[in-house]
N, C-alpha and C positions, 0 to 999 in steps of 0.2 A: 349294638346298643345295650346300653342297662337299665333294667327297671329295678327301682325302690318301690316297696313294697313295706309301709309303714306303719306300726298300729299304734294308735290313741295312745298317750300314755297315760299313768295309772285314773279309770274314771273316778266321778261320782256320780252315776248311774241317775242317781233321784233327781236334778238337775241337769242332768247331760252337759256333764263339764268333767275339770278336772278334780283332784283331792289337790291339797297342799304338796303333796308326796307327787301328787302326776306334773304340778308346774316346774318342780325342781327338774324333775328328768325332761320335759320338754324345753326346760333352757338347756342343760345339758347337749341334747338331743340337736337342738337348732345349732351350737361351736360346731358339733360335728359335721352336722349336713353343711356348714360353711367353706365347710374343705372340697366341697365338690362344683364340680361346674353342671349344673344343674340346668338342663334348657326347660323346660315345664314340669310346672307344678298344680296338679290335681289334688282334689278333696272329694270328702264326703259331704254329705250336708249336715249330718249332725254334728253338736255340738263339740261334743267330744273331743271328736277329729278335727274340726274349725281352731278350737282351741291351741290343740297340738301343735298344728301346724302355725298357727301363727309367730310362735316365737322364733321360727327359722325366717317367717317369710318376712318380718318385721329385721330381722337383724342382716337380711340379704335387699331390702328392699324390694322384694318381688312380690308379685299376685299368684294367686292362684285359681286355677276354674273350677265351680262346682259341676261334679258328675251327678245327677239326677237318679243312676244305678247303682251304687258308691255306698250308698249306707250299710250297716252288717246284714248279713244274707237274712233276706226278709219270708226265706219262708217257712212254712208254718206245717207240720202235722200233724193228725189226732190222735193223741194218745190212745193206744190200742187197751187201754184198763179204764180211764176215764173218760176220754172222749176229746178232751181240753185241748188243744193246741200246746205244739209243744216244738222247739226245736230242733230241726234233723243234725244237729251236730250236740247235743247233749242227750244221747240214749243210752241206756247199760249196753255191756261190753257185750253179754250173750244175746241181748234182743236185735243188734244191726248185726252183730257177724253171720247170724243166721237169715240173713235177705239173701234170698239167688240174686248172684249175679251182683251182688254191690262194691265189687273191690273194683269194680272194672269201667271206666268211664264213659264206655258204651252203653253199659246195661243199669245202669247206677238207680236210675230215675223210674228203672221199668218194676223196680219192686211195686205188687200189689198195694204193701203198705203206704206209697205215695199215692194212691188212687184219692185219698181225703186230704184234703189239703193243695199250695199252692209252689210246692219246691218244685216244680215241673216248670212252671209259669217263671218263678223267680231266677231258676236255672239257665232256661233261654233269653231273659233278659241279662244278666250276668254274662253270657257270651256271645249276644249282641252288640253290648256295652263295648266288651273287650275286644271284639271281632273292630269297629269301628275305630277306636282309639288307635287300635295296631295300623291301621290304615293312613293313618293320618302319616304315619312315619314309614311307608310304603309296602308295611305288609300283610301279606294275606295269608288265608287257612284254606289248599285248595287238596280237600279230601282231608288224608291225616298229616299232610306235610306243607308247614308254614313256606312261604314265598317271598322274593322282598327285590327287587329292583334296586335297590341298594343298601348294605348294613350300616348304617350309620352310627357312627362314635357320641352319639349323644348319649344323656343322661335324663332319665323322668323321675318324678316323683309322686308317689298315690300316700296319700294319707289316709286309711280307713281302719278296717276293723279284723278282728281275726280271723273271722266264718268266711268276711266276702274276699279277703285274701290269703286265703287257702282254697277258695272255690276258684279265684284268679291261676293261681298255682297250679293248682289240678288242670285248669283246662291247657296252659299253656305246655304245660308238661306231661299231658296225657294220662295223668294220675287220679282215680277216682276223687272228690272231694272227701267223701264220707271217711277214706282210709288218714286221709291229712288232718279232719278233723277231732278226730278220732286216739290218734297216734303221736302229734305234735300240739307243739303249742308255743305261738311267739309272743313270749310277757310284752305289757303294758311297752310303749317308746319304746322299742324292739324294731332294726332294717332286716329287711331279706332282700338278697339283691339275687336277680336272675339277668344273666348275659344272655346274647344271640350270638351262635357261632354257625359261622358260615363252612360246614365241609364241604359243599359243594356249591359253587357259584349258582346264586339265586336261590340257595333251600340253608334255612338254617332249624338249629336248633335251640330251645329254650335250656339251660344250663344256668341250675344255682349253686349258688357260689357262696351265698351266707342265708343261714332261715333262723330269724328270730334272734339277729347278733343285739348285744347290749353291750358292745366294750364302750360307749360313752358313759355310760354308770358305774364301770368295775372298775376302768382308769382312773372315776372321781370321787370311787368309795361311798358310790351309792348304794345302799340295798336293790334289792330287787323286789319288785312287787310281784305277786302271785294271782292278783285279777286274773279272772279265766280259768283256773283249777276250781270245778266246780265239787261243793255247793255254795263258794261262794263269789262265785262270777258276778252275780249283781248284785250284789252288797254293799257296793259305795263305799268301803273304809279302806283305808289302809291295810291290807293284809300281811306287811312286814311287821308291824308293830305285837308283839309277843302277848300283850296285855287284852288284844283282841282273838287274837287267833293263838291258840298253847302247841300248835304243831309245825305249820307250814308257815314260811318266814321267819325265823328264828333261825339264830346263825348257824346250830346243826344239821340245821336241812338246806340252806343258802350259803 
């Protein structure tokens, strides 16, 4: 099977919608996913993502179902200097490296520093969500090795966000979240596609194959937007446009 693995493209954050810059690449975005034979298609509830995805699913004529657990990873911890809540995937490089235990998708969750807050909570939901979905197409997680009464040739589709699809990522492929969040980053309307491959009859494994590809925009001489290189993740603007930003999006750096 293959899963798509799809983020929003480019937001505007204040509205939870797109920018002018993000409808461009989610038409872009919808040509391409038209090339595929797609059996289901999933969303987020936010808007963002509804957005996104609708220009594929409006140009395939298809629906799509909202996940309830789908929206970006909801959860929350207290900043160890002010207290505030704050997100487990946007921390300085020296303050998460130094948690025991956090590259490892075992012990991830067990840092003290999760004890405030609710990424424990939103972690188990996230691989409930995902635990249940895999089922639907017959497989299962029994210990550390996926299961499946048949690998089936189909094709999904998840439209969501970059935190909860890399916390997707991680779980299917054994990969701490925090090392993905951390390390990567798949720009605005950006596929990652992850296969199941069967080496041995009934056990497979999660194998990706593309993370965070954009040849829909580089074929059409789109720019790329930079949403998600923080500080300015929730910014709402175009972050290609030079006039805004004097470093990042400018054709020396893209």
């Amino acid at each position: 099977m293959r899963i798509l693995l799809i983020r929003h493209a480019e937001p505007d954050y204040a509205v939870d919608s797109l920018t002018e810059k993000g409808r461009t690449e989610a038409e872009l975005l919808s040509r391409r996913l038209a090339q595929y034979r797609i059996r289901d298609f999933y969303v987020s509830p936010l808007g963002r993502a509804r957005d996104t995805a609708s220009y594929a699913l409006d140009r395939m004529h298809r629906e799509a179902e909202v996940l309830d657990w789908l929206p970006e990873f909801r959860g929350r911890v207290a900043d160890p200097e002010t207290g505030k809540p704050r997100l487990p995937w946007d921390l300085p490089p020296r303050f998460w490296n130094e948690m025991p235990g956090i590259r490892d998708i075992r012990t991830w969750t067990d840092a003290p520093f999760f004890d405030r807050g609710n990424v424990r909570e939103i972690w188990a939901e996230t691989t409930r969500g995902m635990d249940e979905l895999m089922a639907r197409y017959s497989f299962r997680r029994e210990g550390p090795v996926w299961t499946c009464r048949e690998n089936p040739r189909d094709t999904i589709a998840l439209f969501c966000h970059f935190g909860i699809a890399m916390a997707i990522l991680g779980y299917l492929t054994d990969q701490s979240p925090a090392v993905l969040w951390h390390h990567t980053l798949c720009l605005p309307s950006s596929v990652t596609e992850i296969v199941t491959e069967e080496r041995v009859k009934g056990e497979v494994s999660f194998r990706v194959t593309k993370l965070g590809d954009i040849a829909h925009l580089e074929m059409n001489g789109e720019k790329r937007s930079t949403a998600g290189l923080f500080p300015e993740c929730f910014t709402g603007i175009d972050s290609t446009d030079p006039a805004v930003n004097g470093t990042l999006g400018t054709e020396d750096v893209f």
